[in-house]
Every structure is written in C-alpha cells, then in structure tokens.
N, CA and C of each residue as an Amber inpcrd file, in Angstrom:
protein
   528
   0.8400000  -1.1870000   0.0000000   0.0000000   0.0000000   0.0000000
   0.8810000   1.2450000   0.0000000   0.8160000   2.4550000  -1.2660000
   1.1830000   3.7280000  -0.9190000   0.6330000   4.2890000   0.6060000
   1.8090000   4.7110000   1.0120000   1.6370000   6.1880000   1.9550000
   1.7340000   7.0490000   1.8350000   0.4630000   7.6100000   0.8220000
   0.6080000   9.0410000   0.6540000  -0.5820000   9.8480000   1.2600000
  -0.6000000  10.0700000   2.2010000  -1.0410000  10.4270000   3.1800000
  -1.5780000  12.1760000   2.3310000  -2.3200000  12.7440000   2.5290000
  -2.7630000  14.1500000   3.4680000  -4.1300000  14.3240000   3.6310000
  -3.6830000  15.8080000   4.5020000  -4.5540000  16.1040000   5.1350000
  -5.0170000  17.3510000   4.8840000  -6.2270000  17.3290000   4.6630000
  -6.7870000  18.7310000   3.5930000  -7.9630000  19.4450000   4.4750000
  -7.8810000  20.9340000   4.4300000  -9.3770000  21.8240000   5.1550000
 -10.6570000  21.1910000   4.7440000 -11.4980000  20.7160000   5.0970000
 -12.8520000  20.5450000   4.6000000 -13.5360000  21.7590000   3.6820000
 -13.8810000  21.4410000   2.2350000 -14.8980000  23.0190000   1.8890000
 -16.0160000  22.5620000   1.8040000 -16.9950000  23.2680000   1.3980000
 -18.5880000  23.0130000   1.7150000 -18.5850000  22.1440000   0.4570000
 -18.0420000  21.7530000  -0.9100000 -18.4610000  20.7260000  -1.4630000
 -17.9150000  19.3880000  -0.8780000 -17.3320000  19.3540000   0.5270000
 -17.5620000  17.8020000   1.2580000 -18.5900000  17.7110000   2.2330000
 -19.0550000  18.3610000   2.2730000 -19.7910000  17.9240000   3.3010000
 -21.0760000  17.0360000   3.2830000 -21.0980000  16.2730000   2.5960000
 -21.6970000  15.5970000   1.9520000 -21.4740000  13.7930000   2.2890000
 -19.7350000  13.9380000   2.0530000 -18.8950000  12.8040000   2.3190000
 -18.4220000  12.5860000   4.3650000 -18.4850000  14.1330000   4.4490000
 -17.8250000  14.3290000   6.2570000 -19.1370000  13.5850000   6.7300000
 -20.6100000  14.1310000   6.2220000 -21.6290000  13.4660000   6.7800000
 -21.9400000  12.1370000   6.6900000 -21.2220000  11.4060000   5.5610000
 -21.5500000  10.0610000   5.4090000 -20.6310000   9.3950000   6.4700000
 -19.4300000   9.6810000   6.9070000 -18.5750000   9.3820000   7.3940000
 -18.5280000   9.5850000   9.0510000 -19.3220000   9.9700000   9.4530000
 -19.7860000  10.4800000  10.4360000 -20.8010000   9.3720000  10.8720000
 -21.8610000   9.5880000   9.9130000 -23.5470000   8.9430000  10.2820000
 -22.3240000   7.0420000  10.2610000 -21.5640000   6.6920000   9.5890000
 -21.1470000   4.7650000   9.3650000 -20.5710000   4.9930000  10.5370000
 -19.6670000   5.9750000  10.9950000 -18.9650000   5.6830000  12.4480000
 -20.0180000   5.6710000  13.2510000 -20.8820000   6.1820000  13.7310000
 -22.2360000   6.3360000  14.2940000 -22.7530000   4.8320000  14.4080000
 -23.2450000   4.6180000  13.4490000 -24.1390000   3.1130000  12.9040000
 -22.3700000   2.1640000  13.2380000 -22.0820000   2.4170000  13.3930000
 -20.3070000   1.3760000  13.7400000 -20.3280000   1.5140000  15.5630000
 -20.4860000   2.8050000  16.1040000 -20.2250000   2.7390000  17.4200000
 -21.4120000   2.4270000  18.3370000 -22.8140000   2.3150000  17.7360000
 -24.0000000   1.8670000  17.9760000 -24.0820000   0.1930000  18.1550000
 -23.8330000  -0.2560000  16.8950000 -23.4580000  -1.8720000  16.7930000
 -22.5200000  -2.4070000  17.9000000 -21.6470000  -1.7020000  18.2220000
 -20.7540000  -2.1800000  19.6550000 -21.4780000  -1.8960000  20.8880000
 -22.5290000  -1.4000000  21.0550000 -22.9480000  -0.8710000  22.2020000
 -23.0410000   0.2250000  22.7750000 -22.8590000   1.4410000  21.9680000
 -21.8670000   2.2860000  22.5930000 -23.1910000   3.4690000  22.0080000
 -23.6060000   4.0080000  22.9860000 -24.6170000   5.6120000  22.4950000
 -24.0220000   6.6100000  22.3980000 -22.6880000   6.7080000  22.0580000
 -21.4820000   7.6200000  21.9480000 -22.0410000   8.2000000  20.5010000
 -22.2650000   9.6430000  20.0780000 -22.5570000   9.5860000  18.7000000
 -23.7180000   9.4950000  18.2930000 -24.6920000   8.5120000  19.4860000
 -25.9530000   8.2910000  18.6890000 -27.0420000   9.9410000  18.3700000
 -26.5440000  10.7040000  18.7460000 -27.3900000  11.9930000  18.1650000
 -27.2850000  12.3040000  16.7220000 -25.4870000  11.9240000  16.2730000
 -25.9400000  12.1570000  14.2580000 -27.1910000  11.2510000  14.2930000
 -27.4020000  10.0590000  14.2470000 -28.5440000   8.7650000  13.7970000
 -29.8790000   9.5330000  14.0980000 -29.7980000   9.9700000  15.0980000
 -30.9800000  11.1690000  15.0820000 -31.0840000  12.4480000  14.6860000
 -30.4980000  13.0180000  13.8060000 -30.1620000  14.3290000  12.7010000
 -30.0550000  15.2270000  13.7950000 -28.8020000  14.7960000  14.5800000
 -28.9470000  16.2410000  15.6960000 -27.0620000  16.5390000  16.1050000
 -26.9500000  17.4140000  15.1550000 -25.3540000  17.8400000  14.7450000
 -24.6530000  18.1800000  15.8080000 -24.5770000  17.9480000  16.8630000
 -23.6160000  18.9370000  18.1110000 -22.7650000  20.2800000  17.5820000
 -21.9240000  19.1700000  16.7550000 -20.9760000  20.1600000  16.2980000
 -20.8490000  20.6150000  15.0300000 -22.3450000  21.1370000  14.5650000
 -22.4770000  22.1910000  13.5870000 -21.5400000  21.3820000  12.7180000
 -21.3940000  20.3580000  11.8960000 -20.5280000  20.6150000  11.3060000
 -20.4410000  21.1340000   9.9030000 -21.3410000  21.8650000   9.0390000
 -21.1370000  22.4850000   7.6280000 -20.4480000  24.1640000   8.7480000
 -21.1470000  24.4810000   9.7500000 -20.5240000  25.9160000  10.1860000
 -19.7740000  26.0500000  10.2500000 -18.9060000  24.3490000  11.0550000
 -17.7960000  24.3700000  11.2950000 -16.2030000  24.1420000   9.6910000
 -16.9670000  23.6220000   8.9160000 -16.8110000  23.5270000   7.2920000
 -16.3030000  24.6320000   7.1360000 -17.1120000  25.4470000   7.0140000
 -17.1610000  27.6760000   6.8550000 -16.2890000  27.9700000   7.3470000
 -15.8090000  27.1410000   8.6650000 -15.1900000  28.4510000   9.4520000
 -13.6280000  27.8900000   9.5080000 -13.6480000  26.6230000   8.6550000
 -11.8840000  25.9160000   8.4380000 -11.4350000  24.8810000   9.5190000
 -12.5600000  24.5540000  10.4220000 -12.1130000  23.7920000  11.5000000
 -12.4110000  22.1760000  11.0990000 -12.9610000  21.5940000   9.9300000
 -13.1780000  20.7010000   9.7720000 -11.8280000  20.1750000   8.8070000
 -11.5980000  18.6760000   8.6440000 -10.3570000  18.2680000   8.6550000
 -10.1100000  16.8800000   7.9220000 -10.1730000  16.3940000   6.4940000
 -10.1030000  15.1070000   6.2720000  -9.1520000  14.4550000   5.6580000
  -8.6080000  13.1920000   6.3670000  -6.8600000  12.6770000   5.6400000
  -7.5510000  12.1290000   4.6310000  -6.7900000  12.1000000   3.1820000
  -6.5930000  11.3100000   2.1090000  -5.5560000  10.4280000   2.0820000
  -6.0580000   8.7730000   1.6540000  -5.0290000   8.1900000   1.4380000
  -5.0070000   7.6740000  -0.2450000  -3.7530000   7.9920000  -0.9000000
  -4.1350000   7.8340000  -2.4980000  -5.2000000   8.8450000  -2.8900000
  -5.7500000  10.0120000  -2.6160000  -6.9080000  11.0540000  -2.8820000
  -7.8780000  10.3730000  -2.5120000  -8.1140000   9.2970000  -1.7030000
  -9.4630000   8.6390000  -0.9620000  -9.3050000   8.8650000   0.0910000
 -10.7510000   9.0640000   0.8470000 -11.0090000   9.8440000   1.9180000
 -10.5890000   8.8120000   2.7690000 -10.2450000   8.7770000   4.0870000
  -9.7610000   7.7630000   5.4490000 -10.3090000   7.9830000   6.3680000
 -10.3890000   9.2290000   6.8100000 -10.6020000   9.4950000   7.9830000
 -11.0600000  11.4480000   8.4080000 -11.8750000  11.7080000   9.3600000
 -11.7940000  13.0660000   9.4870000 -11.8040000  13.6020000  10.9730000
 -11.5030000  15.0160000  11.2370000 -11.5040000  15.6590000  12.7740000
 -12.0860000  16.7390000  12.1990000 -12.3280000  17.1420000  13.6510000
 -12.5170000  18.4610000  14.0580000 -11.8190000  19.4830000  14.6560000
 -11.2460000  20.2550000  14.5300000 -10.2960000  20.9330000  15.2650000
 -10.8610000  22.5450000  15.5460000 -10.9890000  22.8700000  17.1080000
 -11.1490000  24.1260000  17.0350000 -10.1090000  25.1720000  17.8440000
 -10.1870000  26.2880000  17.5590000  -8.8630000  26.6370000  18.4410000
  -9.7690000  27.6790000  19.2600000 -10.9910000  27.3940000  19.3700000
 -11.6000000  28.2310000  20.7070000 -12.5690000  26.9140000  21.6360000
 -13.0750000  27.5460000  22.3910000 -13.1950000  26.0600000  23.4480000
 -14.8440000  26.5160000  23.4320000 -15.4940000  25.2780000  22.6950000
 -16.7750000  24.6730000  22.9100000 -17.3050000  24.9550000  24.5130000
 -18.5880000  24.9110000  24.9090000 -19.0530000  24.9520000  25.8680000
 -18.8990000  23.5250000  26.4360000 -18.5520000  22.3410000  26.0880000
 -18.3740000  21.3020000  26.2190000 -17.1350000  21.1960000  26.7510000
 -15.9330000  21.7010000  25.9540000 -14.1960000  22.1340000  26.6260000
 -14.6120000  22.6580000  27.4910000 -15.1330000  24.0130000  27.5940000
 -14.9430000  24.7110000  28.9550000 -15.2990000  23.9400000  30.2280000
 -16.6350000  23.2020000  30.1930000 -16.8970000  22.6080000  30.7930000
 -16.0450000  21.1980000  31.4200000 -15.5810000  20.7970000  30.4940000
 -14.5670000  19.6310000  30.9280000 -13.1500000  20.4400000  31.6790000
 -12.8220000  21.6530000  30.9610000 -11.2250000  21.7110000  30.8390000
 -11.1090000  22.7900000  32.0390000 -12.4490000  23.9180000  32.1190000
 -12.3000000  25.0400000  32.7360000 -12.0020000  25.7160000  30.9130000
 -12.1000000  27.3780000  31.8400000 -12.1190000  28.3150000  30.4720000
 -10.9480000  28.7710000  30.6450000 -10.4530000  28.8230000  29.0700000
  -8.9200000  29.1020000  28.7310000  -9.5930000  30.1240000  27.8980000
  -8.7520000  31.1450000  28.6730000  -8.6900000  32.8290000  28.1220000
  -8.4730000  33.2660000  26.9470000  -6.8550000  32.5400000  26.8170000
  -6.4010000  33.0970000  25.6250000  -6.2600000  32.1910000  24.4510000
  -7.0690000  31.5060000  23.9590000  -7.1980000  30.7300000  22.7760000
  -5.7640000  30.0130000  22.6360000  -4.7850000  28.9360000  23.5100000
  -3.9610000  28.7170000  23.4050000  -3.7280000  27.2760000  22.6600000
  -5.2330000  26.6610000  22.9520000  -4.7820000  25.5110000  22.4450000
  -6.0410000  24.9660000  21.2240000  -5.6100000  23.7140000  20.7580000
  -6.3980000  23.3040000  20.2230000  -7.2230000  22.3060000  20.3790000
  -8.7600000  22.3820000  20.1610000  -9.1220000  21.2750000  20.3540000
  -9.9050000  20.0670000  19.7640000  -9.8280000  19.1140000  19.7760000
  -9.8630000  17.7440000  18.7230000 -10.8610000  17.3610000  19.2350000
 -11.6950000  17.0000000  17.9610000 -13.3620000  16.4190000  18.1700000
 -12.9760000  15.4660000  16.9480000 -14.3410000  14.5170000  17.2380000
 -14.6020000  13.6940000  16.1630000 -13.6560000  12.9130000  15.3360000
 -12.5510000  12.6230000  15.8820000 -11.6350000  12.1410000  15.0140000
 -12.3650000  10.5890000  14.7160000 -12.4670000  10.1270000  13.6020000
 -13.0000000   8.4840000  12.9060000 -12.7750000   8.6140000  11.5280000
 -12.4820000   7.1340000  11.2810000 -11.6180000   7.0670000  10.0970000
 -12.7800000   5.7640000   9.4930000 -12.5630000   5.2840000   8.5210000
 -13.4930000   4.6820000   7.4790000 -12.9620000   3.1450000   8.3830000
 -14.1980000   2.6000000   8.5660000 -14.2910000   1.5000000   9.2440000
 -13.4520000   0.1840000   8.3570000 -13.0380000   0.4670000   6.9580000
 -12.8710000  -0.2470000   6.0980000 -11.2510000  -0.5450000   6.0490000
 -10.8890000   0.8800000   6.2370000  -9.3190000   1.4110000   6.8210000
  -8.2400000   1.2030000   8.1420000  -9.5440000   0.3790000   8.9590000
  -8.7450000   0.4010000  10.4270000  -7.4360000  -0.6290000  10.3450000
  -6.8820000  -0.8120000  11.3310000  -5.8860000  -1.4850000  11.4940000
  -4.4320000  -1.0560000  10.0890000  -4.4820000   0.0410000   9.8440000
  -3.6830000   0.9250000   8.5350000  -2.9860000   2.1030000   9.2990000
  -3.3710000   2.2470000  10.9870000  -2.3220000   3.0060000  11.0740000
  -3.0150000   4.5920000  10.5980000  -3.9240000   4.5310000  10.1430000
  -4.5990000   6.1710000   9.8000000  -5.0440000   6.8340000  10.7100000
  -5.0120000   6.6950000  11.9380000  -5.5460000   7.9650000  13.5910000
  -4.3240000   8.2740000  13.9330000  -3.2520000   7.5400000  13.4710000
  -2.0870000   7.8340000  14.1220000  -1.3870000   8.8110000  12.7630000
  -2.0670000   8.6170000  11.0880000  -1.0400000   9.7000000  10.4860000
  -2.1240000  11.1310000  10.5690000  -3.0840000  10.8670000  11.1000000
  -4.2540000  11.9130000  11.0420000  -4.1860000  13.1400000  12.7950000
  -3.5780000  12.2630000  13.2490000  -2.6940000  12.6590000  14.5090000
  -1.6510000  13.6170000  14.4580000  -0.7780000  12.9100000  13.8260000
   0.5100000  13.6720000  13.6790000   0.0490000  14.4970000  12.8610000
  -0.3640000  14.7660000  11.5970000  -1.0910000  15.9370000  11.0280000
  -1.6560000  17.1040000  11.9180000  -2.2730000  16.6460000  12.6030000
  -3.1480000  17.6150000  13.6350000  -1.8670000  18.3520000  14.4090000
  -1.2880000  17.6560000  14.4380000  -0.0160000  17.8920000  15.8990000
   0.8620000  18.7900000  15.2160000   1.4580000  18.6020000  14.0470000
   1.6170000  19.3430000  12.8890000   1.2820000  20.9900000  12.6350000
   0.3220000  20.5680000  12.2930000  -0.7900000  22.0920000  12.1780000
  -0.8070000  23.1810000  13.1280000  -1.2140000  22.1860000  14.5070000
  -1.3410000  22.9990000  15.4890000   0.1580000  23.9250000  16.0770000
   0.7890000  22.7780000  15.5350000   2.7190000  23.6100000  15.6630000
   2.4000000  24.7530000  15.0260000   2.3070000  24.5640000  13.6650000
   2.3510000  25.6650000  12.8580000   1.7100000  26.9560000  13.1830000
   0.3180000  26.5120000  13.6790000  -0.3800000  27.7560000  13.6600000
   0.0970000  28.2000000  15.3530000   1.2940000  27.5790000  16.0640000
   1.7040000  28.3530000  17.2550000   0.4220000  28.0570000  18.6280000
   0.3900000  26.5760000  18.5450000  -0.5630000  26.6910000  19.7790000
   0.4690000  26.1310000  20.9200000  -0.2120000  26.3000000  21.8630000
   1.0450000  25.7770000  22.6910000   0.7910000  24.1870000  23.1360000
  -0.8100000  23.7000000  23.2270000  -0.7770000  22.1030000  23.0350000
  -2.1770000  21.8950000  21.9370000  -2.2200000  20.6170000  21.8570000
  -3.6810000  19.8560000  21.3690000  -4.2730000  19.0620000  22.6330000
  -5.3070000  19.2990000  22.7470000  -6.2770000  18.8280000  23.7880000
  -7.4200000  18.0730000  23.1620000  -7.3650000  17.0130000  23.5560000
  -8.9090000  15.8780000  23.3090000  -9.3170000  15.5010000  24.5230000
 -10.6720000  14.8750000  24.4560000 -11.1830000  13.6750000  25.6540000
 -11.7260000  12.5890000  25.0890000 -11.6550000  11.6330000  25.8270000
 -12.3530000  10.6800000  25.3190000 -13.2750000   9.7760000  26.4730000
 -13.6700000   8.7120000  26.0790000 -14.4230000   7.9240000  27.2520000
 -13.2990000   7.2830000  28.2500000 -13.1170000   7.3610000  29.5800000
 -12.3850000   6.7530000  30.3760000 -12.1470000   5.3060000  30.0260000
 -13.3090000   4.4680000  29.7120000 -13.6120000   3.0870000  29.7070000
 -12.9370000   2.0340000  28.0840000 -12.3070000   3.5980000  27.2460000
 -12.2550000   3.1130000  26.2380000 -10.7500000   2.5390000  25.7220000
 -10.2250000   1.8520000  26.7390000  -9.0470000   0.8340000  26.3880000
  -8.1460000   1.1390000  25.2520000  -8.8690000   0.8090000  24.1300000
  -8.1200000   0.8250000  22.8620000  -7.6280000   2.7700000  22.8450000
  -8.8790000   3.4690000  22.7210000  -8.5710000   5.0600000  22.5970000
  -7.2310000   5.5750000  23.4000000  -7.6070000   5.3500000  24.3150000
  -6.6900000   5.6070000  25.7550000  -5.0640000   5.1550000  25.4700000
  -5.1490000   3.6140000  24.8800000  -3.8490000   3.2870000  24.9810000
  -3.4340000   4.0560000  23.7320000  -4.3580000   4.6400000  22.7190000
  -3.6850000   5.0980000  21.1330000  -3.1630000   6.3190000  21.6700000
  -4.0540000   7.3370000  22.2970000  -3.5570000   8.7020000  22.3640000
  -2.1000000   8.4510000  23.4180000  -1.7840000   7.8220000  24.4500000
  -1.0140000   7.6910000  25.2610000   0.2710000   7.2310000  24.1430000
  -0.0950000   6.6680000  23.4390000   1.3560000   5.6740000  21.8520000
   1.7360000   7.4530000  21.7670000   0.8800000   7.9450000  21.5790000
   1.1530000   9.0430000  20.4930000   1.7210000  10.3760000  21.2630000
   1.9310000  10.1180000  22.5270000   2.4760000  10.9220000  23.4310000
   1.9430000  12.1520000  24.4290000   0.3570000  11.6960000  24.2370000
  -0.5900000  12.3070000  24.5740000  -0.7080000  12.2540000  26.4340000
  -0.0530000  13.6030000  26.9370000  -0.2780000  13.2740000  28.6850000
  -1.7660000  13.4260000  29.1540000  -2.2430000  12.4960000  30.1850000
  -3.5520000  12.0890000  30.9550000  -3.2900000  13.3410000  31.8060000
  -4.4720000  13.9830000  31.6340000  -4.1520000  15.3670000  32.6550000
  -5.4600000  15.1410000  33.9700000  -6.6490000  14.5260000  33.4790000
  -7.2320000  14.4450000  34.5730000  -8.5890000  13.6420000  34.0720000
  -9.3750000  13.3540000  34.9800000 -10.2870000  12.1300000  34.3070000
 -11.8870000  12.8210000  34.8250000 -12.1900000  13.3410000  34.4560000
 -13.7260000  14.0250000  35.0620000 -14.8040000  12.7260000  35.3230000
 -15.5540000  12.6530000  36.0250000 -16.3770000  11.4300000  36.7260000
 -17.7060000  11.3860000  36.2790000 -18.4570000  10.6600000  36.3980000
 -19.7530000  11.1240000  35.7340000 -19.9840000  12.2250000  35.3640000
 -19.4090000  12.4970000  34.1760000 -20.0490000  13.8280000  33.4060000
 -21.0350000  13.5730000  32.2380000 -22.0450000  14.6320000  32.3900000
 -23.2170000  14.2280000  31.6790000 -22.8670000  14.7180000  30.1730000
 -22.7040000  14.1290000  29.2790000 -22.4220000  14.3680000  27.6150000
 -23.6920000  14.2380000  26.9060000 -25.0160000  14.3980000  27.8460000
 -25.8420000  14.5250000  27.1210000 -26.8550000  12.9210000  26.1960000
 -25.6040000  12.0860000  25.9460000 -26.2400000  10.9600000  25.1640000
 -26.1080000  10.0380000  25.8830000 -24.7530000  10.2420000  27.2600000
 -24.3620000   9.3200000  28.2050000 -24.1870000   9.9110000  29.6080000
 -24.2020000   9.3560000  30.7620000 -23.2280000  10.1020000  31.0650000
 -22.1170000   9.0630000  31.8580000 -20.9630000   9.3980000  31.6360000
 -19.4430000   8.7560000  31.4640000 -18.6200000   9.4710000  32.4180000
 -17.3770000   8.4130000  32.6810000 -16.1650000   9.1080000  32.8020000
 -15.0050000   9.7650000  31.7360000 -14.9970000  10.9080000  31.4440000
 -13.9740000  11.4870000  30.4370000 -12.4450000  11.6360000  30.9320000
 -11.3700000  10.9040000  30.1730000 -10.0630000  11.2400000  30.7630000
  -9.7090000  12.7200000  29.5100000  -9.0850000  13.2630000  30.1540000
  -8.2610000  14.3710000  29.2370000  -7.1450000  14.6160000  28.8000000
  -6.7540000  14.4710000  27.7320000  -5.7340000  14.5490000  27.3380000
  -5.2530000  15.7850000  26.7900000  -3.5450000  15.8740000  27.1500000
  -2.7990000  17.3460000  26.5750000  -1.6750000  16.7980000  25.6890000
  -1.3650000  17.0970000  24.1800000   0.2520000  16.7320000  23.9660000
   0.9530000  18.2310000  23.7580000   1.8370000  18.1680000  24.6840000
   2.5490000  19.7000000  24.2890000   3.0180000  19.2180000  23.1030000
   3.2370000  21.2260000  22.8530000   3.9060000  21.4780000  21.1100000
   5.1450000  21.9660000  21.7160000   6.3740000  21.9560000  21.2010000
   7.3420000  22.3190000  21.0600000   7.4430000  24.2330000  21.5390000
C-alpha cells in the first residue's frame, strides 16, 4: 500500500462525504454498544458541522486522494471544553473532536497519520498544546492517544455528555 497520506481543510463541497462518514462511524459505534454519537442517527449535529466547514475547523486525511478518515479541530473552546477543561482565556490551544476514520481502513495506522497531522498544524499555527477527551472506559482510545504521546491530565467522573453520562479522561500533547 502507498503512503501518501494528506490532510486537507474541509470546503462546503464535502460535506456531503464528512456526513456520510460520520452517520457509518455512528451506525459502527452503535453496533458495539456504545450511544457515543448516537445523536448524528438522530439528525442532531452537536458540532455544527457544515458551520464548522465555513469556518476551516473541519479536517479530512486522504489516502491515495481517498477519503480515510476526518476531525474536528477548534482553536476556541466549545461549551463542552470549557466545561470539561475550565475556560482558557487566551485561545492557546487546540481542540480535537470527532476524530474516525473509514471502518474499512482500520488497522492501517490512519488515527495515528491523522494525529501527527493535527499535531503538525497545530505547531504551525503556534498553539502551545492539542487537547482531546475521550471515554475513560475506552481501552483501545486511551492506549492510542497515550502511543502518540498524549499526557492524561485528569479524568472528570460522571459527566453528563448529554447521550451518556461517562467518565472522560483528558488529554494534553505539548507542542514544542
């Protein structure tokens, strides 16, 4: 298999594909058990995402010019961040939503080049880290972001996400 990897801004003629890709991870994390997500299956967007399209924060790797995988990246903090992270003043970091990659693609190593991309970017554009969360309970997630050098900063306890409510660990990877 080529590795030719990138990673391109979303424009409003994908959004079409971000949504298909979205709704199979959905119908993928449903089939495991998991009500993580289940609001796309019910046409109910959290995170805006054609606004977020508009506004450059949406994010999808190509492998060979076929789509793999996509994020979200914002560099101001959701009411959801604030809530998990506390409110950060000065827009320092970035933060990672939705990262899922084509169910067809797994085990290829694509969260980890869609990662370093992000980690990448966020250098560039001068943030000082990337910040995600994920489900406490989720083994596989947990051990990927930790591969990838991602520090556990703190684990919030039953927090209500609305579709669940879970334990969230948080993750920081400093930038250089």
């Amino acid at each position: 298999m080529s590795r030719n990897f990138t990673l391109n801004q979303a424009k409003a003629e994908h959004l079409e594909m971000i949504e298909l890709l979205l709704k199979e991870t959905a119908l993928w994390l449903k089939a495991k058990g998991s009500l993580q997500w289940n609001g796309i299956l019910e046409g109910n967007d959290n995170h805006d995402t054609a606004s977020a399209i508009d506004r450059g924060e949406v994010f999808y790797g190509a492998l060979d010019n076929e789509l793999v995988g996509m994020f979200i990246m914002w560099d101001h903090q959701s009411e959801w961040d604030a809530a998990l992270w506390g409110t950060d003043q000065g827009n320092k970091f970035y933060y990672l939503h939705r990262l899922n990659i084509k169910r067809d693609k797994a085990g290829m190593g694509i969260p980890q080049l869609m990662i370093n991309a992000a980690k990448d970017y966020a250098e560039k554009e001068q943030k000082r880290a990337l910040r995600l969360d994920c489900i406490a309970g989720n083994e596989f997630l947990n051990r990927m972001y930790r591969n990838e050098s991602f520090e556990l900063i703190d684990c919030k306890e039953d927090f209500n996400a609305g579709e669940q409510i879970n334990d969230f660990n948080l993750y920081q990877y400093q930038l250089k």
